[in-house]
C-alpha atoms as one frame of an Amber mdcrd trajectory, in Angstrom:
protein
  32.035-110.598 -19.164  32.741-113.886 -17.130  30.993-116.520 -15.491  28.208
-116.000 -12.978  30.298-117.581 -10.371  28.520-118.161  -6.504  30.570-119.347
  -4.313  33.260-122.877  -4.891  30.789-124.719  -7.222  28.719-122.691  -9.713
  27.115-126.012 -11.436  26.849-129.379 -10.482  26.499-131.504 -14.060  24.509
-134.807 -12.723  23.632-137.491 -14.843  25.773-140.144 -17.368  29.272-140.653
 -18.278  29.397-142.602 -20.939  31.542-143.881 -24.020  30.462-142.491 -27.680
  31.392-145.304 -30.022  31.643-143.486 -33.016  31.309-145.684 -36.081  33.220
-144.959 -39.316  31.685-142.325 -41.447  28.083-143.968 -43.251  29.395-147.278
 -41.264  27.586-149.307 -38.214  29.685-148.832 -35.186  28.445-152.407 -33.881
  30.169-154.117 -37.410  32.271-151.676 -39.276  35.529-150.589 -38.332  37.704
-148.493 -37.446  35.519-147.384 -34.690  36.238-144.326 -32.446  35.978-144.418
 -29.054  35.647-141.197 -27.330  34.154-139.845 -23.853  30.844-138.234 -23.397
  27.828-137.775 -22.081  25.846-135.157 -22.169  25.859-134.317 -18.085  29.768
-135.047 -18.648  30.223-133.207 -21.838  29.012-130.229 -19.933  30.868-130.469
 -17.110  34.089-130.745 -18.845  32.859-127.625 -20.939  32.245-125.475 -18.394
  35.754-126.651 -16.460  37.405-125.539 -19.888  36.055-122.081 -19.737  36.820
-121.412 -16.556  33.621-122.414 -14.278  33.721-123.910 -11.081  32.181-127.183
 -11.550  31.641-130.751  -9.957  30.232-133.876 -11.904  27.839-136.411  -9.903
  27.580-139.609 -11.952  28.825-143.274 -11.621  30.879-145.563 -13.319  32.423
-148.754 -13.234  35.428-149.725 -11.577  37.214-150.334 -15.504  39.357-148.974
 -17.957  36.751-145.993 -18.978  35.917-145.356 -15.526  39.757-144.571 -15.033
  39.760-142.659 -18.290  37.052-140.142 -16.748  38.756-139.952 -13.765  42.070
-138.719 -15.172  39.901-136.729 -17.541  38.280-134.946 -14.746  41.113-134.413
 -12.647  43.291-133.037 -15.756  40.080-130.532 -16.477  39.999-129.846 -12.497
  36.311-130.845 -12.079  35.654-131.620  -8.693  34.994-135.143  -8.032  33.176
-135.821  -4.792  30.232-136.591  -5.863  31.775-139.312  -8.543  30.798-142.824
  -7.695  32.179-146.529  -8.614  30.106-149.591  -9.140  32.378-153.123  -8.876
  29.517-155.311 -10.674  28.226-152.914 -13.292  30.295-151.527 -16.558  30.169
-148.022 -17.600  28.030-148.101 -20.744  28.929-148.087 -24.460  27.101-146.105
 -26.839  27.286-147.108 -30.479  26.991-143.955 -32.696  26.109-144.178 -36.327
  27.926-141.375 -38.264  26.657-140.561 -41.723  29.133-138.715 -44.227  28.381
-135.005 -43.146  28.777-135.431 -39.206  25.269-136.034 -38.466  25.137-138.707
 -35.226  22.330-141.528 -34.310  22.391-143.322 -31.120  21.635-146.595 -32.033
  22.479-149.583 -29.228  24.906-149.753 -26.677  27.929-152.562 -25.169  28.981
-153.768 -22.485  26.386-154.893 -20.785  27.108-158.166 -18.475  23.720-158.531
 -17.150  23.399-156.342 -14.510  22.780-153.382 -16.466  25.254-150.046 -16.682
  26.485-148.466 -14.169  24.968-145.034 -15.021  21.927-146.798 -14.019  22.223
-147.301 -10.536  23.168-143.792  -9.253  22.526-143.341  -5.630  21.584-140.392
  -3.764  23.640-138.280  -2.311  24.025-135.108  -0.546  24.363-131.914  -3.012
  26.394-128.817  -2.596  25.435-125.313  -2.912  25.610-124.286  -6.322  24.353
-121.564  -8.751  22.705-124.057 -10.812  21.830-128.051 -11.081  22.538-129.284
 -14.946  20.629-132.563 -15.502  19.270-134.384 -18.834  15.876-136.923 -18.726
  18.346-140.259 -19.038  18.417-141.092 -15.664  14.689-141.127 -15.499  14.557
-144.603 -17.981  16.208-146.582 -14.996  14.681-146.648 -11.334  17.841-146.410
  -9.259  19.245-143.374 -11.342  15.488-142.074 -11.545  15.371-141.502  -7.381
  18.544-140.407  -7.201  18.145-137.389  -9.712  14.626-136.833  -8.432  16.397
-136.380  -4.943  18.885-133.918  -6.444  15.872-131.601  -7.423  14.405-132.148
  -4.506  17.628-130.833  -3.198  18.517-128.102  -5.228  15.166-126.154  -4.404
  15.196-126.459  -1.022  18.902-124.723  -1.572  17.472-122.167  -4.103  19.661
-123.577  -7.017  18.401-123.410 -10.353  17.420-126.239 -12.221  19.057-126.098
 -15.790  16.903-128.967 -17.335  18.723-130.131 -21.140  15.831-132.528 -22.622
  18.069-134.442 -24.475  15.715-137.273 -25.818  16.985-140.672 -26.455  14.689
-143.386 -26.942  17.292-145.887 -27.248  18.191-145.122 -23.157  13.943-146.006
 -22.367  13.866-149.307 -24.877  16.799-150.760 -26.395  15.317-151.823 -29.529
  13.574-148.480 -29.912  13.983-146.654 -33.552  15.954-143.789 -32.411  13.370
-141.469 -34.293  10.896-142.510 -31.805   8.958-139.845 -29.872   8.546-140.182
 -25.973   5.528-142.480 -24.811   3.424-142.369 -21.761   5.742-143.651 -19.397
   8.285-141.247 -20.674   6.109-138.300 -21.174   5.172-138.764 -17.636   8.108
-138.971 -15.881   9.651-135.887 -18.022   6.346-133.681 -16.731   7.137-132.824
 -13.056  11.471-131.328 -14.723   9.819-129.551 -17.030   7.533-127.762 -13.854
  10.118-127.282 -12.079  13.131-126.145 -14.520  14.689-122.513 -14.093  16.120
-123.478 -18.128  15.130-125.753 -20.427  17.324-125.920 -23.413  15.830-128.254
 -26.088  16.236-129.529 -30.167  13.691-128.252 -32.142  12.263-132.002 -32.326
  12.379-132.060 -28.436  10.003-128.758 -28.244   7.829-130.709 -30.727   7.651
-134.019 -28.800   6.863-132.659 -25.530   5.185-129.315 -26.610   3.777-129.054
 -30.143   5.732-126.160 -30.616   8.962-125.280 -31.658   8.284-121.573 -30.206
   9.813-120.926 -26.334   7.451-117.827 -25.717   4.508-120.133 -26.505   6.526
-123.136 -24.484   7.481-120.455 -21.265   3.740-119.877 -21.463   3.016-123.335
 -20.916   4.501-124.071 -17.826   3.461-122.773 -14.091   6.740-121.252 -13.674
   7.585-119.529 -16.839  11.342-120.642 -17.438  13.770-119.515 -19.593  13.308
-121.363 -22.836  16.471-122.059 -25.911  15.364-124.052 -28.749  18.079-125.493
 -31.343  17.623-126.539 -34.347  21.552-128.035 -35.846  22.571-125.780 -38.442
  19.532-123.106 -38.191  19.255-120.744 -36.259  18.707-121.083 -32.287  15.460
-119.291 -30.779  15.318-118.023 -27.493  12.778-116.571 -24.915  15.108-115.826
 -21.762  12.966-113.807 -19.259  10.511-110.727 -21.472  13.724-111.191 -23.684
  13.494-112.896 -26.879  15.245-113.486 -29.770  16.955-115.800 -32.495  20.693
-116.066 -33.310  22.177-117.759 -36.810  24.368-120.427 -35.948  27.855-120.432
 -36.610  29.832-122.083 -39.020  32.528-124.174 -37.999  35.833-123.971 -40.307
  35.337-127.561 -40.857  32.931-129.931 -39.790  34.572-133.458 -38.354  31.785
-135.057 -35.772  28.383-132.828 -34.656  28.531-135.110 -31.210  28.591-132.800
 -28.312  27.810-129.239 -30.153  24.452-128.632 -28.048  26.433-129.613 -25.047
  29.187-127.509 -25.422  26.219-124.542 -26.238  24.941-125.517 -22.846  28.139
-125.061 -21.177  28.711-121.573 -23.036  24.955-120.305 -22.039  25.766-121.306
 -18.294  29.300-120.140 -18.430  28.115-116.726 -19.770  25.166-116.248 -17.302
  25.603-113.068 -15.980  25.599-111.515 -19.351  22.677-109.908 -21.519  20.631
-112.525 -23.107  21.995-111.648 -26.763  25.647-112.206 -25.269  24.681-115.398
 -23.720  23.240-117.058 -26.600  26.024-116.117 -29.192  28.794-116.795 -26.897
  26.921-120.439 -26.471  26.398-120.514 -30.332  30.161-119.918 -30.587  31.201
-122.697 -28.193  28.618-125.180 -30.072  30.125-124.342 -33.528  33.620-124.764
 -32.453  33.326-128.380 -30.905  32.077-129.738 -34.226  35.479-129.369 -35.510
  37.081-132.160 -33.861  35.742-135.951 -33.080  34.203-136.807 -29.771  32.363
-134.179 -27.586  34.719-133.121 -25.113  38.593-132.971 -26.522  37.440-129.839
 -29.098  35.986-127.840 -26.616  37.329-124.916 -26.993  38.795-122.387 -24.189
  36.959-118.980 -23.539  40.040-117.377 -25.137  39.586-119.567 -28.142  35.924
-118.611 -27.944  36.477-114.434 -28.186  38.898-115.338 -30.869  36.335-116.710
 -32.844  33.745-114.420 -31.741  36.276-111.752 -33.038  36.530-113.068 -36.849
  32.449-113.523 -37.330  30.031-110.910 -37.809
C-alpha cells in the first residue's frame, strides 16, 4: 500500500537544516580529522525521506545565503521537495553541528560552528503562511530560540485551524537549549515547559526511549497516550531494540532490523519517521515495520539523508527478512 496522499502536499517538514559534522570514528569532530561533512537535520532528514519514497512534501526552514545553504537547495530541488516555504538569512550562517562518532556508529551532538555572532540562521525562522497538508512534521529545536519558537508555534496554530495533524518527533538536544550543556542532560524547566503545550496538541509523537523517560517517566506509549488530553498515537524507539507502539486501541512492538552493515546511526529515527508517515494509510503493524525497514537501511551509509533508501529498495528488503 502507498502513501496517504491529500491533495499537492501531504507533509510539510518545518524546523532545521543543518550540517552534521561527523568526526572520525572515536575522534572529536572540533580537533580530529578527517571530518565528514554531511546534510541533515532532523525536519530536513525527513523531508528528503519522504520525497525519496514518493510523498508529496515541502520543507519550511531557513538558511544562510552560503555554500550549505546552496547545497540544500540543489539537494531539495534534485529530491523535488517543494521549496516555497524555504527562507534565506544574509547576516546569519546555517549552523554546524559537530558529531562525535564512537567506533560502532553511535552519534553525540556535542557543539556547533559557524557562528559569527548573530546566532544561526535556523534560529530566526519567521512566520509564514502554511499550506494544506495531511500532516505538520516538527521537532522541539526551534523552541530553544525565540524567533524560531513563534514561528513554529504559529505553524500549529495554523495547522489546526486547517485540520492537519501535528506529527510531533521529540528529538531532545540539550546542546540546541545551552551550548555548554552535557549532551546527556535531561530537559529543565524552561524546556519542559515550552515542550508541554506540542505534546497537548500532537496527533503523533514519535520519541527515544530516553525521550519518553525525560518527559514522561515511562517508556510505555499506552501509559504515555493516557497521559495526554488528546490521546495521540504514541512510537517509542529504543536504537537496536525493539520499537513499541500504541497507534489508536492498536498496540504492539516490532524487533528492529538489522542493517547489512552498520557505517553511521545519524538519521535512522528520521528516516523511521519518514517511513511511518509515508506508510499512513496502512494497518498499524505495516506502518511500523515498513518505518523499521527504512530506519535500518539508512544506517548503512554516512550522513542521514544520501542512504535513504527508495520504497522499492524498502520492499526489497522487507522481502529478504522475516
Amino acid at each position: 500500500m502507498g502513501s496517504d496522499i491529500a491533495g499537492p502536499c501531504s507533509v510539510v517538514c518545518l524546523g532545521e537544516a543543518l550540517i552534521d559534522r561527523l568526526g572520525p570514528p572515536g575522534g572529536d569532530p572540533a580537533l580530529d580529522r578527517p571530518v565528514d561533512d554531511r546534510l541533515g537535520g532532523a525536519p530536513a532528514n525527513v523531508a528528503c525521506g519522504l520525497a525519496r519514497l514518493g510523498t508529496p512534501v515541502a520543507f519550511a526552514g531557513r538558511l544562510g545565503q552560503d555554500a550549505i545553504g546552496e547545497a540544500f537547495s540543489t539537494l531539495f530541488a534534485e529530491r523535488g521537495l517543494q521549496t516555497e516555504l524555504l527562507q534565506r538569512d544574509a547576516e546569519r550562517p546555517s549552523r554546524i553541528v559537530l558529531v562525535r562518532r564512537s567506533p560502532d556508529g553511535e552519534r553525540q551532538f556535542q557543539a556547533f560552528s559557524g557562528d559569527q555572532g548573530l546566532g544561526f540562521a535556523d534560529q530566526a525562522l519567521e512566520p509564514a503562511s502554511l499550506p494544506p497538508a495531511r500532516w505538520l512534521l516538527i521537532g522541539t529545536l526551534p523552541l530553544a530560540a525565540p524567533m524560531s519558537a513563534s514561528a513554529l508555534l504559529s505553524a500549529v496554530r495554523q495547522a489546526q485551524s486547517q485540520g492537519t495533524g501535528i506529527a510531533l518527533d521529540v528529538n531532545w538536544r540539550p546542546t540546541f537549549w545551552d551550548p555548554v550543556a552535557d549532551p546527556a542532560t535531561g530537559p529543565g524547566p524552561k524546556a519542559l515547559a515550552a515542550t508541554e503545550p506540542l505534546l497537548q496538541q500532537a496527533a503523533l509523537i514519535k520519541l527515544a526511549r530516553e525521550e519518553a523517560l525525560c518527559f514522561f517517566k515511562t517508556d510505555d506509549p499506552g501509559a504515555i497516550q493516557q497521559a495526554l488530553p488528546q490521546r495521540p498515537d504514541v512510537v517509542v524507539t529504543d536504537g537496536a531494540a525493539p520499537v513499541r507502539w500504541q497507534l489508536g486501541a492498536d498496540s504492539g512492538e516490532q524487533t528492529a532490523f538489522q542493517p547489512p552493515t552498520v557505517v553511521d546511526t545519524t538519521g535512522a529515527g528520521d528516516a523511521f519517521t519518514a517511513g511511518l508517515l509515508h506508510r499512513w494509510a496502512a494497518a498499524p503493524q505495516e506502518r511500523i515495520r515498513f518505518a523499521a525497514a527504512c530506519g535500518a537501511l539508512v544506517c548503512g551509509g554516512p550522513g542521514g539523508i544520501d542512504p535513504q533508501p527508495t520504497e522499492a529498495q524498502v520492499e526489497v528488503f522487507l522481502g529478504g527478512v522475516s
